[in-house]
N, C-alpha and C positions, 0 to 999 in steps of 0.2 A: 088345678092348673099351676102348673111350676116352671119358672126358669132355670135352668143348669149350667154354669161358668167349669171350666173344666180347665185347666192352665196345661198345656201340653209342652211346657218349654220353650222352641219359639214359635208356638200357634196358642192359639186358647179358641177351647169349642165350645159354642155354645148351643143348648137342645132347651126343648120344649115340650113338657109333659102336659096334654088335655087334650080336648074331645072335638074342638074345632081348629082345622090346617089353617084357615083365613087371619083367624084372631093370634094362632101362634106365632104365624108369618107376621104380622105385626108387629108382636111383643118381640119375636129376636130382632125385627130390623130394628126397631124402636131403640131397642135396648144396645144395638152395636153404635145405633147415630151417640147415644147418651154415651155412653163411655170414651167414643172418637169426641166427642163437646168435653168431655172432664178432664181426661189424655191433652188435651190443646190448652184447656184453662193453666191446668198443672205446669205442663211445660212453660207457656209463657208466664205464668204468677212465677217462676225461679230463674228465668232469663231474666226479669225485669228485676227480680231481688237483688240475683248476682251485678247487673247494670248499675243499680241503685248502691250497692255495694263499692262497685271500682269508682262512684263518683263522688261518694265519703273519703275512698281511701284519697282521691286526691285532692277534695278537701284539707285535709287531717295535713297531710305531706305540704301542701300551700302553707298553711296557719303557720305548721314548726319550719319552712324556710323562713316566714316572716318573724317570727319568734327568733330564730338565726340570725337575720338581716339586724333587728333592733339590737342585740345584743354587741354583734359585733360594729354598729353603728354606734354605741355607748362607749365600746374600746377605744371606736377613734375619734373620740371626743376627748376621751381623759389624754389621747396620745395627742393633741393636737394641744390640750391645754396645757401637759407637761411641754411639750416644744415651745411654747409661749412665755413658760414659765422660765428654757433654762435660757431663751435667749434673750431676757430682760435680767437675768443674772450675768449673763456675760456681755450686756450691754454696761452694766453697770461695772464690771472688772472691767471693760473696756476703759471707761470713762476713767476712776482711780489707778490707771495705770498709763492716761493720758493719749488713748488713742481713740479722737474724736472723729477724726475724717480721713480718707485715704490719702490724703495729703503730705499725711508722714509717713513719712518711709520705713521707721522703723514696726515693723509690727511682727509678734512673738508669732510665734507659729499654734500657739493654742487661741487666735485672735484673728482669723484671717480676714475677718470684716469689722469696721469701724465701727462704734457705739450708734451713729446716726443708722447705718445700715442694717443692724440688727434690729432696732427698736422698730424700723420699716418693716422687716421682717415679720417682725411680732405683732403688730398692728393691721398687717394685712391679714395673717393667720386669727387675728380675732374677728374678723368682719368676713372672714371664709364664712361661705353661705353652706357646704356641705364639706364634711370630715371624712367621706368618701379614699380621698387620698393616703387618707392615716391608716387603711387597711385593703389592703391589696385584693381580698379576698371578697368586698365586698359588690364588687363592680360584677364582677362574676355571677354569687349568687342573685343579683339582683334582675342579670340578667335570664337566669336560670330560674325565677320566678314568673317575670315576663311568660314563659314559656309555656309554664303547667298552667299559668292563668288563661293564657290561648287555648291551651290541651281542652282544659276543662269547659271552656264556653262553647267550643266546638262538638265535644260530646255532648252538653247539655242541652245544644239546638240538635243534634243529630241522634234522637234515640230511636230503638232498633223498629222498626215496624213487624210486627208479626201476623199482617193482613192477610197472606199469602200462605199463612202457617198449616199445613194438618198435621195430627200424629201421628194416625193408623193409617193405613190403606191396606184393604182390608177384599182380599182377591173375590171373596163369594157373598152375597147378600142369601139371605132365605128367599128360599122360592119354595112355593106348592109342588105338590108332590105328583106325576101325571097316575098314581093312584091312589083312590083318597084314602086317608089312614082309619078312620074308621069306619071300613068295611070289612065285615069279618072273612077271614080266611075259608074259602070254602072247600072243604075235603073230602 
């Protein structure tokens, strides 16, 4: 008793060599349900890889926008504290060159705020609660984060179902033969 798989390109035949039609009829149905059950497992065991796949990769792409976001969050910090710094230097040219409050009139054109109004300046930029402003770029990404963090919890609640899945469909089942096969030929 032997099963025979035979790949005919796009069909594959499958026969049955033994002594009883009832038991054969079994073994090939049996044996097309098993392969139609491995064919479905297969398929979805590499739908749900590649799934699992596209929600790594947007993973991976989150982490290094936020990796992006802290970096240039740190530029505009040092840009906020250099801004701090040169307006408490030119608060203080201000002062040794006598222009304490807009009240004089004279004022150089490299001074166009008074000592008092620079060091406000400088005072408010230190109690700035975020340095967001110091980079243009990052309100953007930040916002463009937001997004794939949406992306991603939306595909994480929504994965694919494959309840409804078959692979093969599969035109002819074995059936018995209306003459039995082992009946010999009578001549």
């Amino acid at each position: 008793k032997k099963i025979f798989v035979r790949n005919g390109g796009d069909h594959v035949v499958i026969s049955f060599e033994g002594t009883d039609a009832r038991l054969a009829l079994k073994w090939v149905n049996g044996f097309i349900a098993m392969a139609n059950e491995d064919a479905v497992r297969i398929i979805v065991q590499n739908n749900l890889l590649d799934f699992n796949k596209m929600i790594d990769i947007h993973k991976k792409e989150i982490e290094e926008l936020k990796k992006k976001i802290e970096i240039k969050s740190s530029i505009a910090k040092i840009n906020r504290e250099v801004r701090i710094h040169q307006l408490e230097e030119t608060a203080l040219m201000a002062d040794i060159i006598g222009i304490n409050d807009f009240t004089d009139r004279y004022v150089p054109s490299n001074y166009m705020m008074d000592s008092i109004a620079l060091r406000k300046q400088a005072n408010i930029l230190r109690h700035r609660e975020s340095d967001d402003p110091f980079n243009e770029e990052i309100m953007t990404l930040k916002f463009l984060l937001k997004v794939l963090i949406s992306n991603l919890e939306e595909k994480e609640t929504t994965k694919p179902i494959f309840s409804d899945f078959t692979a093969i469909h599969f035109k002819y089942k074995a059936t018995a033969s209306a003459r039995p096969i082992n009946t010999p030929d009578i001549k």
